[in-house]
C-alpha positions as CSV (number, residue, x, y, z in Angstrom):
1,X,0.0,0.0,0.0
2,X,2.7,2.6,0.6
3,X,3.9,1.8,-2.5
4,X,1.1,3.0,-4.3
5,X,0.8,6.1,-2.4
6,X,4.7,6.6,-3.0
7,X,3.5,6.2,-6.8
8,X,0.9,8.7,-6.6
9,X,2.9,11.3,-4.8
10,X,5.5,11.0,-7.5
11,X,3.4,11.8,-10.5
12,X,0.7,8.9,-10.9
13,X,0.1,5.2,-10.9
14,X,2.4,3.2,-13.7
15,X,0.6,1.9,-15.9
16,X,0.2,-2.1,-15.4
17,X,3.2,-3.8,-17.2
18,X,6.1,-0.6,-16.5
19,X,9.1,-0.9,-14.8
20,X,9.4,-1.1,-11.3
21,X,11.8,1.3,-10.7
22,X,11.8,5.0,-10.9
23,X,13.8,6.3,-13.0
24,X,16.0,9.6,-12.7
25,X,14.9,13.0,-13.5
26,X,17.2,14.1,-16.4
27,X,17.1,10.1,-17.7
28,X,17.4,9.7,-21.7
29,X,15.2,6.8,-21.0
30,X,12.6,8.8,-18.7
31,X,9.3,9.3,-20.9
32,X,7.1,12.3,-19.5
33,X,3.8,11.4,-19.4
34,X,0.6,13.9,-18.3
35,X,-0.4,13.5,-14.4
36,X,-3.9,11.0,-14.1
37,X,-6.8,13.7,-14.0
38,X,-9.6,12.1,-12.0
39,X,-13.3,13.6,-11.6
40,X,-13.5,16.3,-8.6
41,X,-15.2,15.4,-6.1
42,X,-16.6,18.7,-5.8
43,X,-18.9,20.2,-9.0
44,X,-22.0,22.1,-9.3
45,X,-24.2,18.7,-9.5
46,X,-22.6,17.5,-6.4
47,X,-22.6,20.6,-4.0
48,X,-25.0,21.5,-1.5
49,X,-28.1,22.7,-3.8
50,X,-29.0,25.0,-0.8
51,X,-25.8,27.1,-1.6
52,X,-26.1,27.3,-5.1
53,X,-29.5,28.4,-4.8
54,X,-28.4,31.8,-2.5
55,X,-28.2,34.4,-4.8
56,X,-26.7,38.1,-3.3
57,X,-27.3,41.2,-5.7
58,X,-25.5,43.9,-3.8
59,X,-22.4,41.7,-4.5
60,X,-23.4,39.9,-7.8
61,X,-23.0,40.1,-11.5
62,X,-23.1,44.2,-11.2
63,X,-20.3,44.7,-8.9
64,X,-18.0,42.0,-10.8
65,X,-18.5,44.1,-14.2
66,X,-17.7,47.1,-12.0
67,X,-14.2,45.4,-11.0
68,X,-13.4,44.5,-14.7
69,X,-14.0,48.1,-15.4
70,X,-11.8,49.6,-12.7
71,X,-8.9,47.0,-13.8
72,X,-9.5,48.6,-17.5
73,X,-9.3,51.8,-16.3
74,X,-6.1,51.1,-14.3
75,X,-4.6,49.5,-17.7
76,X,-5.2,52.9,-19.5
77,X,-8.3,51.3,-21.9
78,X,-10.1,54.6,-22.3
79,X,-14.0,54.6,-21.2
80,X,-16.6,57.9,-21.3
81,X,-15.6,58.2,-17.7
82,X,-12.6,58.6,-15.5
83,X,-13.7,56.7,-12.6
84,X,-16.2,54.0,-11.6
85,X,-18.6,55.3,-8.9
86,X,-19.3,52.7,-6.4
87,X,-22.8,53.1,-5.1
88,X,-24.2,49.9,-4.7
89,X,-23.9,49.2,-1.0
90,X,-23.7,51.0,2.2
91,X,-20.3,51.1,3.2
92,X,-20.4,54.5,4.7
93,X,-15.9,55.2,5.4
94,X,-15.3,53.8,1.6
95,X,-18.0,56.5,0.4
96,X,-15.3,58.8,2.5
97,X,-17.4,59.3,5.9
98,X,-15.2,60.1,8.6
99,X,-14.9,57.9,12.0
100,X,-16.5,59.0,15.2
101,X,-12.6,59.6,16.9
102,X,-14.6,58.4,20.0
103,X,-15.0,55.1,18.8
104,X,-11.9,54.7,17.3
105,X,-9.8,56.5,20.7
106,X,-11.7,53.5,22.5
107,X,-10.9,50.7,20.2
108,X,-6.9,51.5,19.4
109,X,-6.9,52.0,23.3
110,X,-8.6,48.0,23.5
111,X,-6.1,47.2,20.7
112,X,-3.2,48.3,22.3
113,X,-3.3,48.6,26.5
114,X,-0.2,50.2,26.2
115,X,-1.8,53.8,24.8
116,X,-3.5,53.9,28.3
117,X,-0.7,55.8,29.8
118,X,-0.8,58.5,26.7
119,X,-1.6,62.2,27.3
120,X,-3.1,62.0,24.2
121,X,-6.3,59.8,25.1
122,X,-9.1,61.7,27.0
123,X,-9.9,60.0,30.1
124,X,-13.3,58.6,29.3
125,X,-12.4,56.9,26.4
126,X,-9.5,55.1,28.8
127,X,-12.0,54.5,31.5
128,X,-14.2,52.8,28.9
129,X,-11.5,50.8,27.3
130,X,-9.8,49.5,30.7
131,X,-13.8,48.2,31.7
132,X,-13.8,46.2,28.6
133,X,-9.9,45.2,29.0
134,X,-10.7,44.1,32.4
135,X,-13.7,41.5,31.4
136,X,-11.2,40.5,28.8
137,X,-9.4,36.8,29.3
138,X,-5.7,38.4,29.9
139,X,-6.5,41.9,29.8
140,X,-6.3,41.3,25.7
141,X,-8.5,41.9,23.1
142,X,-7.3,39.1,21.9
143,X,-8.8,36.2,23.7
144,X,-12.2,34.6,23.1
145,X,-14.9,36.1,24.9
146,X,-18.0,33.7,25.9
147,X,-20.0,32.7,23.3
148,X,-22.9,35.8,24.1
149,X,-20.1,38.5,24.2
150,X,-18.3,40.7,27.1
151,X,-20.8,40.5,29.7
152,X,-20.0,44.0,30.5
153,X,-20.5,45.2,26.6
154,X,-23.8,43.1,27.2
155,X,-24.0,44.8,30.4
156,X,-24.2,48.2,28.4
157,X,-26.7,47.1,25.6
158,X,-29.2,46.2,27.8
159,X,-28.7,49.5,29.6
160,X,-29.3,51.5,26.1
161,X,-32.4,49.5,25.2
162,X,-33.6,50.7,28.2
163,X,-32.9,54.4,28.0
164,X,-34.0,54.3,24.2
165,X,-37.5,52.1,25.2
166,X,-38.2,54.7,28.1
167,X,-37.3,52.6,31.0
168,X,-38.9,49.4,29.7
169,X,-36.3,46.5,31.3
170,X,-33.7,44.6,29.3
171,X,-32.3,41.7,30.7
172,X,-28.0,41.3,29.8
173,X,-28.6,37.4,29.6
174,X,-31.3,38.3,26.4
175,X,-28.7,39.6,24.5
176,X,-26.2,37.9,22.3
177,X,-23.3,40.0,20.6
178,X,-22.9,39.4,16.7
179,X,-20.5,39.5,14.1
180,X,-22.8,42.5,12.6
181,X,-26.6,42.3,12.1
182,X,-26.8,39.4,9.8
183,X,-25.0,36.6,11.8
184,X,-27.7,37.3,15.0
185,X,-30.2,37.3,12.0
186,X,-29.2,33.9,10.1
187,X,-29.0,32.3,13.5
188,X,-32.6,32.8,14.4
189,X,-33.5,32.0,10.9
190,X,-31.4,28.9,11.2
191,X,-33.1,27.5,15.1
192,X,-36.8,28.6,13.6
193,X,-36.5,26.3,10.7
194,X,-38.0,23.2,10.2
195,X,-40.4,20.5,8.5
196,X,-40.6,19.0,4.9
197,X,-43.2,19.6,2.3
198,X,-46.0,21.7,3.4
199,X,-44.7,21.4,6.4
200,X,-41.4,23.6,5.4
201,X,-41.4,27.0,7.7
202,X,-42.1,30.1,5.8
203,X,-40.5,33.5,6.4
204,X,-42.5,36.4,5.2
205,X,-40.6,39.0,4.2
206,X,-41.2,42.3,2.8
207,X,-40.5,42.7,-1.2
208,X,-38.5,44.7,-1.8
209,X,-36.0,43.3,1.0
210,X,-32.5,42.7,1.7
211,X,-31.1,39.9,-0.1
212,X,-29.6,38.6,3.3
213,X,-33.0,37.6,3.6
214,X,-33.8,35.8,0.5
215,X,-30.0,33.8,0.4
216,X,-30.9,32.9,4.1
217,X,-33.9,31.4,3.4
218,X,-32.7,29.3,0.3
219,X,-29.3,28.2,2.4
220,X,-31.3,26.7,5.4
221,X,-33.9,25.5,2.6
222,X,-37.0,27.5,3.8
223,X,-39.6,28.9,1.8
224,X,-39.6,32.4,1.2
225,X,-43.3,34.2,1.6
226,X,-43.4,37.6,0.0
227,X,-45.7,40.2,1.1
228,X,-45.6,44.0,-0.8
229,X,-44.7,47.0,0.2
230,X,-47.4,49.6,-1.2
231,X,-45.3,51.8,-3.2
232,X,-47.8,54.2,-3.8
233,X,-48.5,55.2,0.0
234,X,-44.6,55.8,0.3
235,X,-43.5,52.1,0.8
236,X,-46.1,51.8,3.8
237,X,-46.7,48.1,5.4
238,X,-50.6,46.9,5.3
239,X,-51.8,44.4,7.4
240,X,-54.4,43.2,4.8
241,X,-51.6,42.7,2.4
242,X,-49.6,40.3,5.4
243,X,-52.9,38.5,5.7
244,X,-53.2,38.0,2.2
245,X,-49.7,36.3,1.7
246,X,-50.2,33.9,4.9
247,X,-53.2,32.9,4.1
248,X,-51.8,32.1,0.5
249,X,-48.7,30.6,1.4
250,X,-50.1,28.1,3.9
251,X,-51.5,26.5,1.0
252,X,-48.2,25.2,0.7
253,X,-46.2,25.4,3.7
254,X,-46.0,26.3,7.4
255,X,-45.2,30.1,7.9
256,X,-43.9,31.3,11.2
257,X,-42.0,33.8,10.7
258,X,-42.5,37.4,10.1
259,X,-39.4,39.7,9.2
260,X,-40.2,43.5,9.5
261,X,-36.9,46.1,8.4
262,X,-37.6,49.4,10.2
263,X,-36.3,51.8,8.5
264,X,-36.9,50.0,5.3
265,X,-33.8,48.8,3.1
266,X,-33.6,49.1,-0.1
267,X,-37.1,51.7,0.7
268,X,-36.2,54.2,3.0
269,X,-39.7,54.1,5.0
270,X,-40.1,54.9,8.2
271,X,-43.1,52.3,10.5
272,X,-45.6,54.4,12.4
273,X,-45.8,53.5,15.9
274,X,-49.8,52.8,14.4
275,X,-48.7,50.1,12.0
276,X,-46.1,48.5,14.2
277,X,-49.5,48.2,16.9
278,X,-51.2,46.4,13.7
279,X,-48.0,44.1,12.9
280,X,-47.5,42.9,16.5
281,X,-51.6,42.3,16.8
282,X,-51.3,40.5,13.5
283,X,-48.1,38.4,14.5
284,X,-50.2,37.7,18.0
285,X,-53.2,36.7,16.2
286,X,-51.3,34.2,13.7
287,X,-48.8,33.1,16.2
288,X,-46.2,34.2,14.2
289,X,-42.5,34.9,15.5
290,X,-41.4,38.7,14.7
291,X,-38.0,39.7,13.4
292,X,-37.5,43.0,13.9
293,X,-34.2,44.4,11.7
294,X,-33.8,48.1,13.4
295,X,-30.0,48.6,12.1
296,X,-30.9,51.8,11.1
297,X,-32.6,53.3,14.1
298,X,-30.3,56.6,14.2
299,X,-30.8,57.3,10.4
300,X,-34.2,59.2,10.3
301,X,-34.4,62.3,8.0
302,X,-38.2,63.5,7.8
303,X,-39.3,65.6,10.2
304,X,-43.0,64.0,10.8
305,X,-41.3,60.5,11.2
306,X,-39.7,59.0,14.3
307,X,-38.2,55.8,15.4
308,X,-40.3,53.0,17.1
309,X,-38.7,50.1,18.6
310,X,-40.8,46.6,18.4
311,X,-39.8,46.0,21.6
312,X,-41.1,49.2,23.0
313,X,-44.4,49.0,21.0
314,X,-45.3,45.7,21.7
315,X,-44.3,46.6,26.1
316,X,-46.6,49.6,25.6
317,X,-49.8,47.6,24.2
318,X,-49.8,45.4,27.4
319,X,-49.0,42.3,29.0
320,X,-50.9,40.2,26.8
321,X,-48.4,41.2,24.4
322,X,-45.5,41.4,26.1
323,X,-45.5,38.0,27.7
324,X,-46.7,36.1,24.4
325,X,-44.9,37.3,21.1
326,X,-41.5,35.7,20.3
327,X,-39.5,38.6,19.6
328,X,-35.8,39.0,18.0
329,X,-34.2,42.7,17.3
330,X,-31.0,43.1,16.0
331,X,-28.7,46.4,16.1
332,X,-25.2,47.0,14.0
333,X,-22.3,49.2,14.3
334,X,-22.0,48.9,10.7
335,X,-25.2,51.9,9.7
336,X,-26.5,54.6,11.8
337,X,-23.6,57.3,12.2
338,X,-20.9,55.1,12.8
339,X,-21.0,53.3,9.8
340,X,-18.3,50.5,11.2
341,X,-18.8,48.3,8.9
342,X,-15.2,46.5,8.5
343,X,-15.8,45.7,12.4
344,X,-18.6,43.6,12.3
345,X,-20.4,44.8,15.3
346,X,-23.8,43.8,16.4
347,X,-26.3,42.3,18.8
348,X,-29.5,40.7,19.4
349,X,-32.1,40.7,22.1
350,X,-34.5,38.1,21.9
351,X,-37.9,38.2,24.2
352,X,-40.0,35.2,25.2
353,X,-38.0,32.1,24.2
354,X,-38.7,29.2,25.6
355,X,-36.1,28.2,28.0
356,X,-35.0,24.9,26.3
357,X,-35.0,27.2,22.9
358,X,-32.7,29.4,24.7
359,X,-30.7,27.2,25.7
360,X,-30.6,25.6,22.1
361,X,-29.6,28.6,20.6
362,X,-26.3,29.6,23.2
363,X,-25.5,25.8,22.0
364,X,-25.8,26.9,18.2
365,X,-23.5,30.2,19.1
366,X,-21.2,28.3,20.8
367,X,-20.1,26.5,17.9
368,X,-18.9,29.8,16.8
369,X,-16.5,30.4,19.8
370,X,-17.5,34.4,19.9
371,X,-17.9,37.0,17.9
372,X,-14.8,39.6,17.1
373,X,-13.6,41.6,20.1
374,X,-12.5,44.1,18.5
375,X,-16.4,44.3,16.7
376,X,-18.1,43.9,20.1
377,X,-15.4,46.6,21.9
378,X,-17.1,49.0,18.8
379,X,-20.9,48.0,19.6
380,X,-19.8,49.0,23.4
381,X,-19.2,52.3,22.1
382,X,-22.4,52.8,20.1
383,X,-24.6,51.8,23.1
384,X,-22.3,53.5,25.9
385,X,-21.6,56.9,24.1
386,X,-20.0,59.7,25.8
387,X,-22.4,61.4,28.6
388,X,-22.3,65.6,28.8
389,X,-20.5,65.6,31.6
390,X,-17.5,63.9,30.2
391,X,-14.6,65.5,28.3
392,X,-15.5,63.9,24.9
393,X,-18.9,64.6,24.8
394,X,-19.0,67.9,22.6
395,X,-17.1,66.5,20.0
396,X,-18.9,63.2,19.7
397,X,-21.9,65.0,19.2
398,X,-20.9,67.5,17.1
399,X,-19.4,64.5,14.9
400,X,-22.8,62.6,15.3
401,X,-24.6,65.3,14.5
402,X,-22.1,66.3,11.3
403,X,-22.7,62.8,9.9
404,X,-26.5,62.4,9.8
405,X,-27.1,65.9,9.3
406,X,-25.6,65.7,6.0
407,X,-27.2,62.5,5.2
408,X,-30.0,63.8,5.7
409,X,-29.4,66.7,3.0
410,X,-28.3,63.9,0.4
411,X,-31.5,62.3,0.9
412,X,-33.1,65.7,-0.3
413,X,-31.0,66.3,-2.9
414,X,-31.6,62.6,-4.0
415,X,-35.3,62.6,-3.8
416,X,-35.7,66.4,-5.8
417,X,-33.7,65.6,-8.5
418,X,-34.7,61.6,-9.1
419,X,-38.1,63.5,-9.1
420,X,-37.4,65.9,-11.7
421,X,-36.4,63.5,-14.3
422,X,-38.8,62.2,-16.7
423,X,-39.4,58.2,-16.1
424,X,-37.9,58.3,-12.6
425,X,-40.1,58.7,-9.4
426,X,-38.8,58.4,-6.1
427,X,-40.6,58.2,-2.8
428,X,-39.5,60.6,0.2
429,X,-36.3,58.9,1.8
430,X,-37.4,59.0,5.2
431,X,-34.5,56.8,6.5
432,X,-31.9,54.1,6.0
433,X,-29.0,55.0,3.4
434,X,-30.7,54.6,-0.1
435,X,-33.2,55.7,-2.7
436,X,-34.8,52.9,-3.9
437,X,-36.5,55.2,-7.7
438,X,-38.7,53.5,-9.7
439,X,-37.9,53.8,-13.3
440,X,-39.7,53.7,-16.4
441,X,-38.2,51.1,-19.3
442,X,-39.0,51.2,-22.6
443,X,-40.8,47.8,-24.4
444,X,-38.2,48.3,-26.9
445,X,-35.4,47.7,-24.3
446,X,-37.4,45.3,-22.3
447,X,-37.4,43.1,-25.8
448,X,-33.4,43.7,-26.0
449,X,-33.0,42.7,-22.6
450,X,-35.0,39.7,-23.4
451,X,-32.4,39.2,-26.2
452,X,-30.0,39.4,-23.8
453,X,-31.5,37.1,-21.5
454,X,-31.4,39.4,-18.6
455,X,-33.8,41.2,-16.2
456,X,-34.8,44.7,-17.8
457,X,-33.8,46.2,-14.5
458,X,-30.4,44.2,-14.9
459,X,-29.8,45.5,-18.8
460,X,-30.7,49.1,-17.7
461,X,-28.1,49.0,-14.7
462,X,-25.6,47.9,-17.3
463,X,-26.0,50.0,-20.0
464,X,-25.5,52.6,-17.1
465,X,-22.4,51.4,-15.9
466,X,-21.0,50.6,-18.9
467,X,-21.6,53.9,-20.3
468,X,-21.1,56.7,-17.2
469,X,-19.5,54.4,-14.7
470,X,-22.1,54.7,-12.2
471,X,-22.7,51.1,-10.4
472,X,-25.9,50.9,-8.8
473,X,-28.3,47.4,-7.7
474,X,-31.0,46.3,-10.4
475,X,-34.2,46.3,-8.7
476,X,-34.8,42.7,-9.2
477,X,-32.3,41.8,-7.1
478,X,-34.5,42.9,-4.1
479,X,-37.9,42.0,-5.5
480,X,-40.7,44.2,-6.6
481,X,-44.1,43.8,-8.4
482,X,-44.0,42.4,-11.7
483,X,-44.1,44.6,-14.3
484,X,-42.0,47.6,-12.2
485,X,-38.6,47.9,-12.3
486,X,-35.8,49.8,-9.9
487,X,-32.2,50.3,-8.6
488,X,-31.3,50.8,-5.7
489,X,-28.6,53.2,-4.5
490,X,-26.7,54.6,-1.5
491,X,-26.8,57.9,-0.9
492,X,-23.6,58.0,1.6
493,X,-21.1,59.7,-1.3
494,X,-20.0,63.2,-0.8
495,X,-22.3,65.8,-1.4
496,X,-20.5,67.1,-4.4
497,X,-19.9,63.5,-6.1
498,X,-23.5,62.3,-5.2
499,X,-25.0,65.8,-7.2
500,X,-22.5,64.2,-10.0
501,X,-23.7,60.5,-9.9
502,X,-27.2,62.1,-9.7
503,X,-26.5,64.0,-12.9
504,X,-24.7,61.2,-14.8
505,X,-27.9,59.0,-13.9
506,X,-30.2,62.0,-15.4
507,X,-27.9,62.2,-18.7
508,X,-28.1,58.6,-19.2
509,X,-32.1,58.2,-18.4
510,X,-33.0,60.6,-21.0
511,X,-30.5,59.3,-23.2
512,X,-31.7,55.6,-23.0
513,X,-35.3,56.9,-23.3
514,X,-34.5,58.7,-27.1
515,X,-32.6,55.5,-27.8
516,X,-35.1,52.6,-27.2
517,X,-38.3,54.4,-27.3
């Protein structure tokens, strides 16, 4: 037997019939002959169907084009543009937001202990940074944590859902730190489902969504229960339209899950504390178990529109409530004004678990050892901010403040001008990081992009990177009602290059219009 392994290592079986012995490199007599090429073991019949089946559109077939294009423009291959603008997701320090120095004082302090004696730290970023050190396994950042996070980072969430919720208790062994939003999310996803045939859990999700929904759902093999947004009331939720879909889909599976993105992404909406009373009545009613996606709870814009926590809402409508719906928020360092993405901070409170589900799940996040450190040492500075009293507090504010005040003129400038275009229409961008325009297509280029065998959305998305180097998210790629078609965009580039994207976008619309009309 080790001869036939020695065989293989050294280039292949012999053939049946061939000398024994090997024969010297550099031999007249040696004869090269091509290594055996079996069949991988490995091939798009044989993977996991689940995983081919996820599909990602904020990273897909858009983005990759975009990266060819870059390289070409690196190479010197001339295009109509000098630059491809990235706007396709909401990475807010690549669109060239600055750090809250807050945040980052307390996580280079984390990093490195050795800072701590600096006269260049403020105090209560060290005071914060030594609490965390000291829960840490050696004083370091870089030991595992337990598998919920830093009980004193934990400690401090529970303390800001309080404070936020108006004094409404939150309990540190309810929350688990994340790597970012979508980990806590996939995870509940992953414990809620079950069953085969009609038996399959359904998630209802809202369409448009995020596509972290939608490649969830295919990889753990649920089925995925889409209920509308009504576009024409400004992306607003309707319970009739949630009753219609479950009623529908349990025709062919078993929904229990009901996903609710407040503010709205790709949309921008903003839940009245009125419809959030309906969705939790409705979720009670159909014993449905709520995920409530709140990542961007600091970005509000509209005046007349404020932010409601699920928690808080269902606390507020009573006990009957409170002590009955199955309840998951999640948080993130990576929106809001910090826009930490690279960090992969985040957290998750989850209300009403059954104790042995509880327990099921700290199993499930165990396998993970812990989230980042570093990410959780981040998400302790979101939730445990600087307090007036302290030295930092006047320019944390003034930073926060900077931040989302000047989102909050993008989304102004994005909404007029979308809205002054011909074939574009935009709803008010109430929160979130995007504008989400409907846009008006042409028969003659849906038939091209039929040609093409591509989405309309898709071919209109290409033609417009291709052309101005603008890289924006076909609509399709979050869902929307047949026979519409979108894009979705960030609005986190600088003032100045956004009012440029925005009039590269308004060049090309009127341009494809006179072409394929």
């Amino acid at each position: 037997m080790r001869g036939v392994v020695r065989s293989v290592l050294f280039g292949g079986l012999r053939r049946a019939g061939g000398s024994g012995a090997p024969r010297r490199a550099g031999s007249s007599s040696v004869v090269a002959e091509a290594p055996a090429v079996r069949n991988r073991i490995l091939t798009l019949q044989s993977m996991n169907p689940q995983v081919r089946a996820v599909e990602y559109a904020v990273r897909g077939p858009i983005v990759i084009k975009a990266g060819e294009i870059e390289r070409e423009l690196q190479r010197g291959i001339k295009k109509p543009f000098d630059e491809v603008i990235k706007a396709n997701i909401g990475d807010a320090h690549a669109m060239g937001q600055q750090p809250i120095t807050f945040l980052r004082q307390v996580v280079a302090l984390c990093t490195y202990p050795d800072l701590l004696d600096s006269p260049r730290f403020p105090a209560d970023a060290k005071s914060r940074a030594s609490r965390i050190l000291q829960s840490c396994g050696g004083y370091s950042l870089g030991s595992y944590s337990t598998s919920q996070g830093v009980a004193c980072i934990r400690e401090d969430v529970a303390r800001y859902i309080e404070k936020r919720d108006g004094g409404i208790p939150a309990d540190p062994d309810n929350i688990c730190l994340t790597t970012g939003a979508s980990e806590g999310i996939a995870s509940i996803l992953k414990i809620l489902v079950s069953g085969e045939g009609k038996s399959r859990t359904g998630v209802m999700i809202p369409i448009p969504q995020y596509p972290l929904y939608s490649a969830a759902i295919s990889e753990f093999d649920a089925v995925q229960v889409n209920y509308y947004l009504d576009e024409d009331n400004c992306w607003a939720l309707d319970v009739n339209e949630l009753r219609r879909s479950l009623y529908q889909a349990r025709e062919y599976c078993n929904p229990k899950v009901l996903c609710i993105i407040n503010p709205g992404n790709p949309t921008g909406q903003v839940q009245s504390k009125h419809c959030i009373e309906e969705v939790i009545h409705f979720a009670w009613e159909e014993g449905l178990f709520l995920l409530a996606d709140e990542v961007y709870q600091d970005n509000i814009y509209s005046d007349n529109c404020h932010f409601h926590s699920f928690k808080k809402v269902l606390f507020e409508m009573g006990p009957e409530y409170s002590s009955n719906v199955e309840l998951a928020s999640f948080h993130s360092t990576s929106k809001g004004y910090m826009g930490e993405c690279g960090y992969r901070g985040g957290y998750m409170e989850v209300l009403n678990l059954h104790p042995d589900i509880q327990a099921q799940l700290m199993k499930m996040l165990s396998v993970r050892l812990c989230p980042p450190v570093s990410g959780q040492a981040a998400m302790d500075v979101v939730v445990n901010p600087p307090q007036p009293s302290e030295e930092s507090y006047e320019q944390f504010i003034r930073e926060k403040e900077a931040v989302l005040g000047n989102l909050a003129q993008k989304a102004r400038v994005t909404e007029e001008l979308f809205n002054q275009v011909s074939g574009l229409q935009c709803n008010p961008l109430q929160g979130a990081m995007y504008a989400f325009p409907r846009i008006f297509i042409p028969p003659r280029a849906v038939e091209k992009a039929k040609e093409l065998q591509m989405e309309p959305d898709m071919f209109y998305c290409m033609q417009l990177l291709e052309q101005m180097g603008i890289c924006v998210v076909p609509g399709s790629g979050f869902g929307q009602r047949e026979g519409t078609y979108h894009f979705r965009m960030t609005i986190l580039p600088p003032l100045e290059k956004l009012k440029l994207l925005l009039q590269k976008v308004k060049e090309f619309h009127v341009r494809f219009l006179d072409e394929f009309s």
